[in-house]
C-alpha positions as CSV (number, residue, x, y, z in Angstrom):
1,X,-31.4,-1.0,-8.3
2,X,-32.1,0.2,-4.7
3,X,-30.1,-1.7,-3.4
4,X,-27.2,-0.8,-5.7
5,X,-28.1,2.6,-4.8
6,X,-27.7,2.2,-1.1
7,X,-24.1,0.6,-2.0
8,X,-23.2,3.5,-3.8
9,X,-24.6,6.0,-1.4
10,X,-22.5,3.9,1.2
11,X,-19.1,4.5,-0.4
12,X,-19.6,7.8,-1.2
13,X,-20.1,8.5,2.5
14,X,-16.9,6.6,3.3
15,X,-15.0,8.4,1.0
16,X,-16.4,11.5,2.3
17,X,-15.9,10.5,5.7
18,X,-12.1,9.7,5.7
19,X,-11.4,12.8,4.5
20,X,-13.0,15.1,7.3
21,X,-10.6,16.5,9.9
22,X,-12.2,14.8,12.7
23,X,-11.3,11.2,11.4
24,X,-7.4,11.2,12.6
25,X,-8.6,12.0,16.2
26,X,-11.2,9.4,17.0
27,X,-8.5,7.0,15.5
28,X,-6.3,8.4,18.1
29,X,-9.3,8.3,21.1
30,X,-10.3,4.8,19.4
31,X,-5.9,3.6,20.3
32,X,-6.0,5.7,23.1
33,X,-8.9,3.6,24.7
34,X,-7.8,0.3,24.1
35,X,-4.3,0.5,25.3
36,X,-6.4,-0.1,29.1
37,X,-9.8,-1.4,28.3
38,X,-11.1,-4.7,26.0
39,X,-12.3,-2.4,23.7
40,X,-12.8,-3.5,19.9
41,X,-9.1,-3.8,18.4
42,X,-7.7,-0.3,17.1
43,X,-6.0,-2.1,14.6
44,X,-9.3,-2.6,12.6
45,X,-9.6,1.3,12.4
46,X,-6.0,1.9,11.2
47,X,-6.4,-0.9,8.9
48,X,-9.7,0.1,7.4
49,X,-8.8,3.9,6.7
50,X,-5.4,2.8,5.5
51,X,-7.7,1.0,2.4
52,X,-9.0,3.9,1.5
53,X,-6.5,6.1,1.6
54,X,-4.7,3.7,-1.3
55,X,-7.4,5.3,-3.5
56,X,-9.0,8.2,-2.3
57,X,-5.8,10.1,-0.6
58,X,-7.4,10.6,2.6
59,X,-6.9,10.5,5.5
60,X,-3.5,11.3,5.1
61,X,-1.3,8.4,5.4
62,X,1.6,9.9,7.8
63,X,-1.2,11.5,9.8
64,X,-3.3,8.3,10.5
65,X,-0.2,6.7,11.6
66,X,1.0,8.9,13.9
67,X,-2.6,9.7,15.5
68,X,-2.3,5.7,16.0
69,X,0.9,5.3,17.6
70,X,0.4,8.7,19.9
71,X,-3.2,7.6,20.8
72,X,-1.6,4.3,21.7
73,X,0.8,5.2,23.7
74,X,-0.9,7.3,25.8
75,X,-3.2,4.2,25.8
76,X,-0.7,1.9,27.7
77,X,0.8,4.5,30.0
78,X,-2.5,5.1,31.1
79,X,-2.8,1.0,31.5
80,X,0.4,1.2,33.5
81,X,-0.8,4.2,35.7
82,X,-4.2,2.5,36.7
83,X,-2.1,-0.7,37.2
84,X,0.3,0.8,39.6
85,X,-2.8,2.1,41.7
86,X,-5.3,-0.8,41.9
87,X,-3.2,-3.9,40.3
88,X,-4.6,-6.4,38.9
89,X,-7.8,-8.0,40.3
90,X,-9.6,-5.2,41.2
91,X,-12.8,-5.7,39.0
92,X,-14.6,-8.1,37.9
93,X,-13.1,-8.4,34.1
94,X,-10.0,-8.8,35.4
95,X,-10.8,-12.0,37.5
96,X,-12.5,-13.6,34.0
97,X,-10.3,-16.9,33.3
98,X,-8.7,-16.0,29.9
99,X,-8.1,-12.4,31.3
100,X,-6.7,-13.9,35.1
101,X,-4.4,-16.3,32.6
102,X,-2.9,-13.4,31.2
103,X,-2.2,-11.5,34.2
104,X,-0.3,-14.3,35.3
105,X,1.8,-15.1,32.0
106,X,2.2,-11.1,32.0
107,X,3.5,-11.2,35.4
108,X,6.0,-14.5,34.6
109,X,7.4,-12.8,31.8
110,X,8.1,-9.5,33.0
111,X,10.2,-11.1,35.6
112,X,11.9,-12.7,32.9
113,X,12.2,-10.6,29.3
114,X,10.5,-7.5,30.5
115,X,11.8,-5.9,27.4
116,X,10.7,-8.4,24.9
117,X,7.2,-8.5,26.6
118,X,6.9,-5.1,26.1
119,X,7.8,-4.9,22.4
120,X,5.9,-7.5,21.4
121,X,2.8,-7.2,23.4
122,X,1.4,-4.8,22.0
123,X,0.8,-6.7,18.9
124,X,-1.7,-9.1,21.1
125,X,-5.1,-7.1,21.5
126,X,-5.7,-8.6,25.5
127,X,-1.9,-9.3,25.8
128,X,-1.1,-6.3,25.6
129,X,-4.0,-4.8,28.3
130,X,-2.1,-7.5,31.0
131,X,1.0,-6.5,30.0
132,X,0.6,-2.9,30.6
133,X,-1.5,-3.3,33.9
134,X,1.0,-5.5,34.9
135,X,4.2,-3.6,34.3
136,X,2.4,-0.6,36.4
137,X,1.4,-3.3,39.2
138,X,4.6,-4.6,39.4
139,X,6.4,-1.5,39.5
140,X,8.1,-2.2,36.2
141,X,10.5,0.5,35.8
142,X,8.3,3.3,34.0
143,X,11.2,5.0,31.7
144,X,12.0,2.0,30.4
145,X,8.7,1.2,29.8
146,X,7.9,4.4,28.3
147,X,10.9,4.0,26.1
148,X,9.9,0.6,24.9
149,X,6.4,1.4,24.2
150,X,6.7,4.3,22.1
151,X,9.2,1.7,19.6
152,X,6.6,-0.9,19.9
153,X,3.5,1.7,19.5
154,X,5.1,3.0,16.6
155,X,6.0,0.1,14.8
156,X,2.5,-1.2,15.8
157,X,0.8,1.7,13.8
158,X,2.9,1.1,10.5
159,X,2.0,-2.3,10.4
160,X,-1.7,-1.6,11.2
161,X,-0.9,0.9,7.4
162,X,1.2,-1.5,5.6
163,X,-1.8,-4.1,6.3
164,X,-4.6,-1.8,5.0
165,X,-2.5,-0.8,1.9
166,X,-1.7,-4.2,0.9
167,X,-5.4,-5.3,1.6
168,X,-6.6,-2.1,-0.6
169,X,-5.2,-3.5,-3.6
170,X,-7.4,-6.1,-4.1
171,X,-10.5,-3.6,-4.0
172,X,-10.4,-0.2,-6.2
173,X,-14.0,1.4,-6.7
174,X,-15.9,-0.5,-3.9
175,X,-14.5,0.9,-0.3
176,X,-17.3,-0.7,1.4
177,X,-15.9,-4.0,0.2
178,X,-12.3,-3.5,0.2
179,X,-12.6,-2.0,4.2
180,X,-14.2,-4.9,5.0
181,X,-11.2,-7.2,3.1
182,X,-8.5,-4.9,4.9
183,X,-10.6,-6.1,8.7
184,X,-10.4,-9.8,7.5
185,X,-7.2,-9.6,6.4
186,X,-6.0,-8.0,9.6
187,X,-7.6,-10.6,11.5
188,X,-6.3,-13.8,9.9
189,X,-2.9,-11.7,10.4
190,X,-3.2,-11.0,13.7
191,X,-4.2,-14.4,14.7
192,X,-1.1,-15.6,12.8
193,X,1.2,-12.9,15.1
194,X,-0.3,-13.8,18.3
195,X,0.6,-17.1,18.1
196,X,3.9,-16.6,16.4
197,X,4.6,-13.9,19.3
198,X,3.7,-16.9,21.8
199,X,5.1,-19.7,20.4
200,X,8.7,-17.1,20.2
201,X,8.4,-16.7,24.1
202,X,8.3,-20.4,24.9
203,X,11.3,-20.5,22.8
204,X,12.6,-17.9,24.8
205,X,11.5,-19.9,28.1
206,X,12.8,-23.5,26.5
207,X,16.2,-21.8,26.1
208,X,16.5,-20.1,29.4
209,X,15.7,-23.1,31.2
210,X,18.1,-25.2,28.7
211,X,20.5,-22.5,30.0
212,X,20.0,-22.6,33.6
213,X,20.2,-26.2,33.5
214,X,23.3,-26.0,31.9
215,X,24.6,-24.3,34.3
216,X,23.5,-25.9,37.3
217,X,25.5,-28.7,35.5
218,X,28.5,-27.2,35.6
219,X,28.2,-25.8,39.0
220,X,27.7,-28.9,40.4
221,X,30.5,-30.6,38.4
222,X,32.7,-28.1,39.7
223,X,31.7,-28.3,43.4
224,X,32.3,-32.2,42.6
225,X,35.9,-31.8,41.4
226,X,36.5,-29.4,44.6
227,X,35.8,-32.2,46.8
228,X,37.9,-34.7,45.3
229,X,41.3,-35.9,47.1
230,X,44.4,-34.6,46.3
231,X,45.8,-37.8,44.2
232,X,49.7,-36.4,45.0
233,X,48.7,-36.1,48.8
234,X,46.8,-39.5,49.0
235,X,48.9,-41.6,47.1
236,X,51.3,-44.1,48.7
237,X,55.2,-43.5,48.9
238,X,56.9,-46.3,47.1
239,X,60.4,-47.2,48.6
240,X,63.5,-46.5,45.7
241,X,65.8,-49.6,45.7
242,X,68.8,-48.6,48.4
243,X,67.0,-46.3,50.1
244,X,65.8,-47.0,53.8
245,X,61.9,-47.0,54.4
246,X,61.0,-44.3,56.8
């Protein structure tokens, strides 16, 4: 029965809790933060109030997603800004393997789809860190960068909600145990993004180079065919019967 209790006690101070006016602004500090340091995902606090909301009404829905996207945004611009000052191998975290490997694919892809990279980045919790201090340290042009962001931020944020909404079907009365569905949920489907997001850029590579090749191809049959003789200069005058030979 105490244990029940505790439960109970638990969810009521959930429930409580999403509906203060300070929850919409940490979310916001919480985005704002990890848009330039390997914080804890935001997502999972977008997603977990989300589920509640379903059933309680609070936070407000619209609010919680635009405290996400703004906090984000800020978030990345900030990323870009320390990126542009110190680059990217200043400190120690940046020169861990996984994070240096990200840099680096950051870096190849800017040169290459900067736009893409910046949409979907965002949707790739360390990703999205490289790609923003990358942008900044590669002097990525910043209004289009703040341009694309604030799309991909915003998007970002609704499907942080749609993920906690659908996820807060499942669980009604317990908010305990449906926040903690909504987190694993969000997990399994962000796990399944990031790789679809990756596996869509070595399309995007595989098709460029398949391009480039293609064109190399042509080039070269082209320079080929310059080079060939003139057949009509070449060819070797045939005397006409009752004509004299020069």
């Amino acid at each position: 029965m105490n244990l029940i209790a505790f439960f109970g006690s638990l969810n009521e101070l959930i429930a409580h809790s999403a509906g203060q006016w300070w929850v919409v602004p940490i979310v916001t500090l919480f985005c704002f933060i990890d848009g330039f340091f390997l914080f804890l995902p935001s997502e999972t606090a977008i997603v977990a109030l989300a589920s509640i909301a379903l059933h309680t009404g609070e936070p407000n829905i619209w609010l919680l997603m635009a405290g996400g996207a703004f906090g984000a945004i800020l978030g990345d611009n900030m990323a870009y800004w320390i990126g542009s000052k110190i680059g990217t191998s200043r400190f120690r975290w940046m020169r861990r393997p996984r994070v240096a490997k990200a840099f680096d694919w950051a870096r190849m892809e800017l040169d290459k789809r900067g736009a893409v990279l910046v949409l979907t980045a965002r949707y790739i919790p360390v990703g999205r860190v490289a790609v923003n201090f990358t942008a900044g340290a590669t002097r990525y042009p910043w209004r289009k960068f703040v341009w694309l962001d604030a799309i991909a931020s915003i998007t970002w944020s609704a499907y942080g909600v749609a993920i906690g909404t659908f996820a807060g079907h499942w669980i009604k009365n317990n908010h305990l145990l449906g926040v903690g569905i909504a987190i694993v949920f969000a997990i399994i489907i962000g796990f399944l993004v990031d790789h679809l997001v990756k596996l869509f850029h070595q399309w995007l590579a595989k098709r460029s180079e398949s391009s480039s090749s293609s064109s190399a191809s042509s080039e070269n049959s082209m320079a080929a065919a310059a080079e060939l003789p003139d057949v009509q200069d070449e060819a070797p005058k045939v005397a006409v019967r009752g004509e004299p030979q020069a």
